[in-house]
C-alpha positions as CSV (number, residue, x, y, z in Angstrom):
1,X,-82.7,212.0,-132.9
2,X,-84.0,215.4,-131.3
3,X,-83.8,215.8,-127.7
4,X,-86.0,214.6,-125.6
5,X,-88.4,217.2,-123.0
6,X,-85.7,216.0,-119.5
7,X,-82.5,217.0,-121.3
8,X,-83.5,220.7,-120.7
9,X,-83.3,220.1,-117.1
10,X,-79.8,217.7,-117.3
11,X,-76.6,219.4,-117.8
12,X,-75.5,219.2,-121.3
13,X,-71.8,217.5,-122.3
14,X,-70.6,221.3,-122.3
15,X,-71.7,222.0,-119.0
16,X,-69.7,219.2,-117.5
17,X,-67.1,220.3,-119.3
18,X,-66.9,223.5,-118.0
19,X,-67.9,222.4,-114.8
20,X,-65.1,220.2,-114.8
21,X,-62.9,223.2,-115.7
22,X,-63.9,225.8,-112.9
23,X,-63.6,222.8,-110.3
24,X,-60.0,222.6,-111.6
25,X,-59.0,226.1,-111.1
26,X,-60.7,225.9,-107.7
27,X,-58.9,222.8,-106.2
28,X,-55.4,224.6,-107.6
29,X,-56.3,228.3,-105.9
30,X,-56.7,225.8,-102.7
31,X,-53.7,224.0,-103.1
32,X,-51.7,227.2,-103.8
33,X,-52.9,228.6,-100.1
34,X,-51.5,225.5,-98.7
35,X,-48.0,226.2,-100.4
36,X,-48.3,224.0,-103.2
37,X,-47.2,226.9,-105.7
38,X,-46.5,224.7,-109.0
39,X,-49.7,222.5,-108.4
40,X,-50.9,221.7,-111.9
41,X,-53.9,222.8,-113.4
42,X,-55.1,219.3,-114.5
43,X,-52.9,216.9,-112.1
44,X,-51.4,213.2,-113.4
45,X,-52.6,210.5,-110.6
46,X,-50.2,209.8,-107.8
47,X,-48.4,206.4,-108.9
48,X,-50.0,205.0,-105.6
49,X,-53.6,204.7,-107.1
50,X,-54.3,202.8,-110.1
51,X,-56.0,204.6,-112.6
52,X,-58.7,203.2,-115.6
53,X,-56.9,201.9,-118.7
54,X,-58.9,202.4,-120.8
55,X,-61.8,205.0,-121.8
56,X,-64.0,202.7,-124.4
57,X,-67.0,202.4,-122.1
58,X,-67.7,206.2,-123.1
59,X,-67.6,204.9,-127.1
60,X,-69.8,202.3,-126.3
61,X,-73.3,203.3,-124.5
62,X,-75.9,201.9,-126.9
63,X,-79.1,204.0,-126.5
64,X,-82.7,201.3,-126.1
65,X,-83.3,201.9,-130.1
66,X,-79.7,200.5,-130.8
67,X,-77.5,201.7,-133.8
68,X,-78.6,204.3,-136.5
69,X,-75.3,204.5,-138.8
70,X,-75.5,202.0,-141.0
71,X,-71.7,202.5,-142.2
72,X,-70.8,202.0,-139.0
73,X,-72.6,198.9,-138.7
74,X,-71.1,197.5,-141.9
75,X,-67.2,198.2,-140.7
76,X,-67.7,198.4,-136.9
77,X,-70.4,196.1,-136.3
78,X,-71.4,196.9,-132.3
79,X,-67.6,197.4,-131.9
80,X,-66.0,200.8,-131.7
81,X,-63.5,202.4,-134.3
82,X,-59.5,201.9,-132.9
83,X,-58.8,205.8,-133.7
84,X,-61.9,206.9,-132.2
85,X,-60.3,205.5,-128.9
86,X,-57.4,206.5,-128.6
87,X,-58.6,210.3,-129.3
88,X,-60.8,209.9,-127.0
89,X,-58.1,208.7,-124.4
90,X,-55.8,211.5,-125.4
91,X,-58.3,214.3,-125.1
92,X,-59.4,212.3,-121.4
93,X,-55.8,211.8,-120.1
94,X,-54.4,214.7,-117.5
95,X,-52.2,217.1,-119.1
96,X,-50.0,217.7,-115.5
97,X,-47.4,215.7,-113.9
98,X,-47.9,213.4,-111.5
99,X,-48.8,214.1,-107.7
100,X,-46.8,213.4,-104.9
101,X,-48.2,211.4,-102.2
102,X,-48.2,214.9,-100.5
103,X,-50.2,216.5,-102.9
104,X,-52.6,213.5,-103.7
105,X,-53.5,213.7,-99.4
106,X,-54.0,217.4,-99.3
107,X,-56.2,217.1,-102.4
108,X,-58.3,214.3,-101.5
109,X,-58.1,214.6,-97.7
110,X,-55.1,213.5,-95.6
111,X,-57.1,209.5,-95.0
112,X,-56.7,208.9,-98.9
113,X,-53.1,208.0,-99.2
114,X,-51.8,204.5,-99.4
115,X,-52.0,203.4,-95.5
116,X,-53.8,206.9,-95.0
117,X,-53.0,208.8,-91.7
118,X,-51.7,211.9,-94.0
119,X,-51.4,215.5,-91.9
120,X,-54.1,217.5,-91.9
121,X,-52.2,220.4,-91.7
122,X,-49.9,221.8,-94.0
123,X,-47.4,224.5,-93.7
124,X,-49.3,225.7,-90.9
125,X,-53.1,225.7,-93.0
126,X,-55.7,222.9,-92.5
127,X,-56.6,221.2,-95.2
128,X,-60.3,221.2,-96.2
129,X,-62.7,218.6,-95.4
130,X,-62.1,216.0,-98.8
131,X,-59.0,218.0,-99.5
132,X,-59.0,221.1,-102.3
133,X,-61.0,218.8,-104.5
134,X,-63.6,218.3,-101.9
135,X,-63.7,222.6,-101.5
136,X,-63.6,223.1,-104.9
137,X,-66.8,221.0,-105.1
138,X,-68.4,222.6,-102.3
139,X,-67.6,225.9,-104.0
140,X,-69.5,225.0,-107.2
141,X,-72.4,224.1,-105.1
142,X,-73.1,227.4,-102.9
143,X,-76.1,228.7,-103.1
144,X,-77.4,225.3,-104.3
145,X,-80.6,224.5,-102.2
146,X,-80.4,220.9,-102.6
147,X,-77.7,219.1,-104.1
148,X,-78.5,215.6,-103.8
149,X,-82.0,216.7,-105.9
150,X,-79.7,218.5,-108.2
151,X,-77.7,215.7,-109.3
152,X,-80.2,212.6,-108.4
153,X,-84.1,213.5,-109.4
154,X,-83.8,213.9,-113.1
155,X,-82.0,210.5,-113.5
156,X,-84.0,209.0,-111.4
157,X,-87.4,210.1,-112.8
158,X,-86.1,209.1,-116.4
159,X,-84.9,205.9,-115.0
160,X,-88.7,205.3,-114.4
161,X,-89.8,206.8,-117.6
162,X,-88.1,204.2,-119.3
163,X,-89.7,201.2,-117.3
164,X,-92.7,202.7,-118.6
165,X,-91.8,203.5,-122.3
166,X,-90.6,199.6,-122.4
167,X,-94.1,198.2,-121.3
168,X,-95.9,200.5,-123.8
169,X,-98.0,198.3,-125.7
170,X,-96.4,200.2,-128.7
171,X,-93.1,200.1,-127.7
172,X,-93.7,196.1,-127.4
173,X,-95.1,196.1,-130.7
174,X,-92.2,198.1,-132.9
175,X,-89.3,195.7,-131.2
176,X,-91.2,193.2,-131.7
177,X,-91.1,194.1,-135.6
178,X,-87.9,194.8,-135.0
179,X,-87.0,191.3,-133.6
180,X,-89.0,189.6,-136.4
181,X,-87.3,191.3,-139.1
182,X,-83.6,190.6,-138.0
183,X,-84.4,187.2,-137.4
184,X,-86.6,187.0,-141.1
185,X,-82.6,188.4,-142.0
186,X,-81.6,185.2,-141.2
187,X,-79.9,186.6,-137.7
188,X,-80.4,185.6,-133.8
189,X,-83.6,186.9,-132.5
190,X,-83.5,189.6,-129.9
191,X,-85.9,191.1,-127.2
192,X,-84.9,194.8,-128.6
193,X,-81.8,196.3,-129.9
194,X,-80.0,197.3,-126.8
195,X,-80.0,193.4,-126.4
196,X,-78.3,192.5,-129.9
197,X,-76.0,195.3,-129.1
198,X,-75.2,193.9,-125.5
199,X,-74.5,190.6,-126.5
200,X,-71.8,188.8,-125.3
201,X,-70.7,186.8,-127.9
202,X,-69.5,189.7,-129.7
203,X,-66.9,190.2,-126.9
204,X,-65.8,186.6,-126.7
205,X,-61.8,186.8,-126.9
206,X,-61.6,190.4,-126.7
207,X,-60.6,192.9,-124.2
208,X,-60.6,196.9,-124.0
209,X,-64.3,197.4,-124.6
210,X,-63.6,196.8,-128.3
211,X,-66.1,193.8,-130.0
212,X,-64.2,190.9,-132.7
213,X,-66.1,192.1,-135.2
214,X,-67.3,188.4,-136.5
215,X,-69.4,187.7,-139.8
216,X,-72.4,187.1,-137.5
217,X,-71.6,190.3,-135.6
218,X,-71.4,192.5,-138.7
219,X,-74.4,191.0,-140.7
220,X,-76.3,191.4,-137.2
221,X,-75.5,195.0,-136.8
222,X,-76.3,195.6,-140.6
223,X,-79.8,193.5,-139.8
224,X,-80.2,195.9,-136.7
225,X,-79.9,199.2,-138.9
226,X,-82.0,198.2,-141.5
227,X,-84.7,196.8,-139.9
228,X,-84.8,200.1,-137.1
229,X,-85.1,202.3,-140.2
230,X,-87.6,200.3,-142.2
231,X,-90.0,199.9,-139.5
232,X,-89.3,203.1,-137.6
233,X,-88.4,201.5,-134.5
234,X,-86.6,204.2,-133.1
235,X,-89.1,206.4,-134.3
236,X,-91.5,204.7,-132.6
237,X,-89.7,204.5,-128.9
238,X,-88.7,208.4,-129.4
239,X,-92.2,209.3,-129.6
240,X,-93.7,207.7,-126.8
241,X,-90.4,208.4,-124.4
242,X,-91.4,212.0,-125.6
243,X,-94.8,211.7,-124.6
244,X,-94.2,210.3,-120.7
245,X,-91.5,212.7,-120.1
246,X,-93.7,215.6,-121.3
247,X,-96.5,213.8,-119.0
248,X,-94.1,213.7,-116.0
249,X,-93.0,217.1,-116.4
250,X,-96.5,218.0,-116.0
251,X,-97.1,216.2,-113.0
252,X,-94.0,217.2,-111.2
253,X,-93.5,220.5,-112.5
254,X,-92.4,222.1,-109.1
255,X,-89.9,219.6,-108.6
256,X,-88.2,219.9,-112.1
257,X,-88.3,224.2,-112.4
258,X,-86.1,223.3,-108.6
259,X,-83.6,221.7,-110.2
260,X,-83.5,223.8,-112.8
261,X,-82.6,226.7,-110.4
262,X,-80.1,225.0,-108.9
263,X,-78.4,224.2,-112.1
264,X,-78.7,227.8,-112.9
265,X,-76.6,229.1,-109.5
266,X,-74.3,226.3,-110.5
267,X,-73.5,227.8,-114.4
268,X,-73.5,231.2,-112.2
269,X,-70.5,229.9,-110.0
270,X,-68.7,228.4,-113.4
271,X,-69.4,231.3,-115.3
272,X,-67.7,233.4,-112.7
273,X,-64.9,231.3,-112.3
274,X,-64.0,230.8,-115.7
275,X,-64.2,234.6,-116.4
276,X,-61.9,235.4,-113.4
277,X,-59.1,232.9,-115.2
278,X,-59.8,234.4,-118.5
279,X,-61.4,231.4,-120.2
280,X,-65.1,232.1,-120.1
């Protein structure tokens, strides 16, 4: 699907990225001025906090028009596929030993160990307000004029979009196609495909995100596919999501070119960062 008007004013996948990558060498430049010479790059979790198992909720964000790979639908139904998963974990994992509790505190801020009360001081430096992670944030935001905006207006103005885009008569009308012709399939019938996707028998017995990938569930998702693409239905609720966002951007074009600033002085402060370590 192309993208849609708000993603020009959203940080891309590759912008978190690399955003994600300057913050890194930031927090370990801080660390190093406290005397943590070896910290690493990307640090393992300190065996005091539990960390996420599992990274399948990233595999398995259905978008409101649903599925639009039929072979997936015919061997994954709205599961996930295994080796998808576990690259995903690998690439997602931290590459660096674990922390000590020492290093966890004075990266976090000294009242986020176990029991907290952590010094605030270390080898005779303070340690930041949130710890080197907390500064290397703060050092990706300078210049920023508003940071809550930054991060908070674009989701929460496509948030409303989509109430909209769901009422739209038309919108009502293509899932309502949609619904008909799944359940003219022989299948449940469902309000729209984020619901078919989202349901919970397909998860009955299972754990880890993944789906059990029954008869119903596969001839559902195959249903799904096929009736989207017959009747357009993601066609239908691209369109008109296009149309309200453009409309929205009209209305609140001040607020949107802000935003965009500020993301601009942010890919300045990455860009910066990133060429000072040589990875730019």
């Amino acid at each position: 699907m192309p993208e849609l008007p708000l993603a020009h004013y959203e940080f891309s996948a590759k912008d978190d990225k690399r955003l994600g990558q300057a913050r890194q060498r930031l927090q370990r430049q801080c660390m190093r001025t406290l005397g943590f010479r070896d910290f690493p790059l990307d640090p393992g979790p300190w065996r005091g906090v539990r960390m996420a198992s599992t990274f399948t909720s990233t595999l398995t964000y259905v978008s409101p028009y649903g599925l639009l790979d039929l072979d997936r639908a015919r061997r994954w139904g709205y599961g996930i596929d295994p080796d998808q998963a576990k690259a995903l974990e690998a690439e997602l994992r931290p590459k660096g030993r674990e922390l000590t509790r020492r290093e966890y505190e004075a990266l976090y801020g000294p009242d986020t160990g176990a029991g907290a009360g952590g010094s605030s001081v270390v080898n005779g430096r303070k340690v930041p307000k949130d710890g080197c992670a907390g500064e290397a944030r703060r050092r990706t935001a300078e210049g920023v004029a508003d940071e809550g905006r930054l991060w908070s207006y674009v989701p929460e103005r496509a948030a409303k979009i989509d109430k909209a885009v769901a009422e739209d008569e038309r919108v009502r009308g293509a899932f309502g196609d949609w619904s008909r012709c799944v359940e003219d399939k022989g299948f449940k019938r469902y309000k729209n495909p984020a619901r078919a996707f989202s349901d919970k028998a397909w998860q009955k017995g299972r754990e880890g995100g993944n789906t059990s990938r029954t008869k119903e569930e596969l001839g559902t998702a195959v249903a799904d596919v096929e009736c989207n693409r017959e009747l357009n239905t993601a066609g239908v609720w691209w369109a008109v999501t296009n149309e309200k966002q453009r409309e929205d951007l009209r209305r609140n074009k001040s607020s949107y070119e802000a935003v965009r600033k500020d993301q601009g002085r942010v890919r300045a402060v990455v860009r910066e960062t990133l060429g000072r370590s040589g990875t730019a």
